[in-house]
C-alpha positions in Angstrom: 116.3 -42.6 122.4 117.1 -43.6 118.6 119.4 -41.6 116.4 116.9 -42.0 113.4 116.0 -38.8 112.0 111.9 -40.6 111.9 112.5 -42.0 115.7 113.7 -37.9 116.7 110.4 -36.6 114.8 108.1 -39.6 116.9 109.6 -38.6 120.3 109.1 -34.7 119.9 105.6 -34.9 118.4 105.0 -37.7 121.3 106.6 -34.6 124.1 103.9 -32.5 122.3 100.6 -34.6 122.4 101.7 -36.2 125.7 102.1 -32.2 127.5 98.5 -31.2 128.8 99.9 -27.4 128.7 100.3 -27.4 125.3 97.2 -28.5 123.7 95.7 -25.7 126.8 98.0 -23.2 124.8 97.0 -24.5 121.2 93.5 -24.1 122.3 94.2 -21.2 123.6 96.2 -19.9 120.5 93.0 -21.1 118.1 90.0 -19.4 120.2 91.8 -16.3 122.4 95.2 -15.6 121.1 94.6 -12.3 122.6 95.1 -14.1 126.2 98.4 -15.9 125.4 101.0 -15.1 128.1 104.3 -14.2 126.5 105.9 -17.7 127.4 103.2 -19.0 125.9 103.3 -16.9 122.6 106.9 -17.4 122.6 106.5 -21.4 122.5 103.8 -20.8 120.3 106.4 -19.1 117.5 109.0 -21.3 118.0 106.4 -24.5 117.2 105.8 -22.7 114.2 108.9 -21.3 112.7 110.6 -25.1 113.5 107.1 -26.8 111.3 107.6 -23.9 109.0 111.4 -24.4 108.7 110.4 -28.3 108.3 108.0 -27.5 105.4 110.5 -25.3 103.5 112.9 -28.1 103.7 110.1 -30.6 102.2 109.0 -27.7 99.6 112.7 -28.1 98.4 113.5 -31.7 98.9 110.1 -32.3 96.1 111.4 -29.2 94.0 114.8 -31.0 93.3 112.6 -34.5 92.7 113.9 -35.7 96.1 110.3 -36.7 97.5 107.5 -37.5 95.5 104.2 -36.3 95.5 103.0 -38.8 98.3 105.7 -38.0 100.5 105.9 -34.8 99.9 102.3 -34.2 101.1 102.6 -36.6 104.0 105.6 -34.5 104.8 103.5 -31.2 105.4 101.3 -33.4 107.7 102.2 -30.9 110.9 102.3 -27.9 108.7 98.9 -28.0 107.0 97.4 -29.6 110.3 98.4 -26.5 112.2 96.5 -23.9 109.2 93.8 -26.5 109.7 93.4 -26.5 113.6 94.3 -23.0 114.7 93.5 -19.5 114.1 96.8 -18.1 115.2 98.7 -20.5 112.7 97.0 -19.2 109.9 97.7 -15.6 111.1 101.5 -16.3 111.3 101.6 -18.5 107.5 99.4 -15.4 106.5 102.2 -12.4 107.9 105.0 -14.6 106.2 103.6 -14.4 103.0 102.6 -11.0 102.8 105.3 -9.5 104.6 108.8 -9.4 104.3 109.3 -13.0 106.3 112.6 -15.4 105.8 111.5 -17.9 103.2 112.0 -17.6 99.3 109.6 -16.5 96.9 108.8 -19.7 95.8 108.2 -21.5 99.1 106.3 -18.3 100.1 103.8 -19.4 97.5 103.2 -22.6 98.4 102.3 -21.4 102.0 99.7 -19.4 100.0 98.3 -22.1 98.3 98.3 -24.4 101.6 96.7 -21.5 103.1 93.8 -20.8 101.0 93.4 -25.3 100.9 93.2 -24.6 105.0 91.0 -21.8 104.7 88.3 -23.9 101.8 88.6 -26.9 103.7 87.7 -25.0 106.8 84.5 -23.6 105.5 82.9 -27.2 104.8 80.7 -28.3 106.9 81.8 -31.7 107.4 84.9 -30.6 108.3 83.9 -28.2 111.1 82.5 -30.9 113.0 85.7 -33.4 112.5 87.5 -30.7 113.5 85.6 -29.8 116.4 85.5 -33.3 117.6 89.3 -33.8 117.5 90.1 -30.7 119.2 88.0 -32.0 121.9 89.6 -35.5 121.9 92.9 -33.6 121.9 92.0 -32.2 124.9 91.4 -35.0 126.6 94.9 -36.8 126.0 
C-alpha cells in the first residue's frame, strides 16, 4: 500500500479491472440495466457518483488554471470512458444535467458537452468495433 494520492487511484482501478463481477455488472449495466440486482445498481451508482465527484474536482482544478489542458483531459480518462462504454452511464451524466442533480451549473455543462463527445464518437463506425472489441477483452481479464 502507498500513501500517494496516484498509487490510491492504481490500486482501486487495479480492485476494479482485477473483480470478474464487476466488468459482469458493467456489462450488464451497458446491454440490460433493466436486469441489475439492487446490490448491483447500488455499486453501480456509487462507481459513478465517486468518477463523477472525481471529474468535478478536475473541472475545477483546470477552471482555477491548476491543470492544464493535457492533464485536465487525461484526468477525465474514467469519466468520459464510462459515457463511452456504457449505456447506463450516459443515462445517469444525462439525469444530472437535466435534473436538479448536486453539481454546479458550470460543471453541469461540461458533462453536457462530454456527453454529446460520447454520444458522436459513439456513432462512428470505427469506434463501434474498438469498442466492441475491448468490451470483449475486458471480459476476459
Amino acid at each position: 500500500t502507498c500513501a500517494l494520492p496516484i498509487c490510491q487511484i492504481i490500486e482501486i482501478n487495479m480492485k476494479f479491472v482485477g473483480d470478474p463481477k464487476w466488468s459482469g455488472l458493467m456489462e450488464t449495466a451497458n446491454t440490460h440495466p433493466d436486469q441489475l440486482s439492487e446490490e448491483d445498481l447500488a455499486r453501480f451508482m456509487t462507481f459513478m457518483i465517486m468518477i463523477t465527484r472525481h471529474a468535478d474536482v478536475v473541472f475545477l482544478q483546470h477552471q482555477r488554471g491548476m491543470l492544464d489542458e493535457t492533464h485536465y483531459l487525461s484526468a477525465l480518462g474514467p469519466f468520459v470512458g464510462a459515457l463511452l462504454g456504457n449505456r447506463l452511464a450516459r443515462e445517469y451524466v444525462r439525469a444530472q444535467t437535466e435534473g436538479g442533480g448536486i453539481f454546479p451549473p458550470e460543471f453541469k455543462a461540461e458533462m453536457s458537452r462530454l456527453l454529446d463527445f460520447a454520444e458522436q464518437q459513439r456513432a462512428d463506425p470505427i469506434f463501434s468495433r474498438a469498442s466492441e472489441l475491448v468490451q470483449k477483452a475486458m471480459a476476459r481479464i
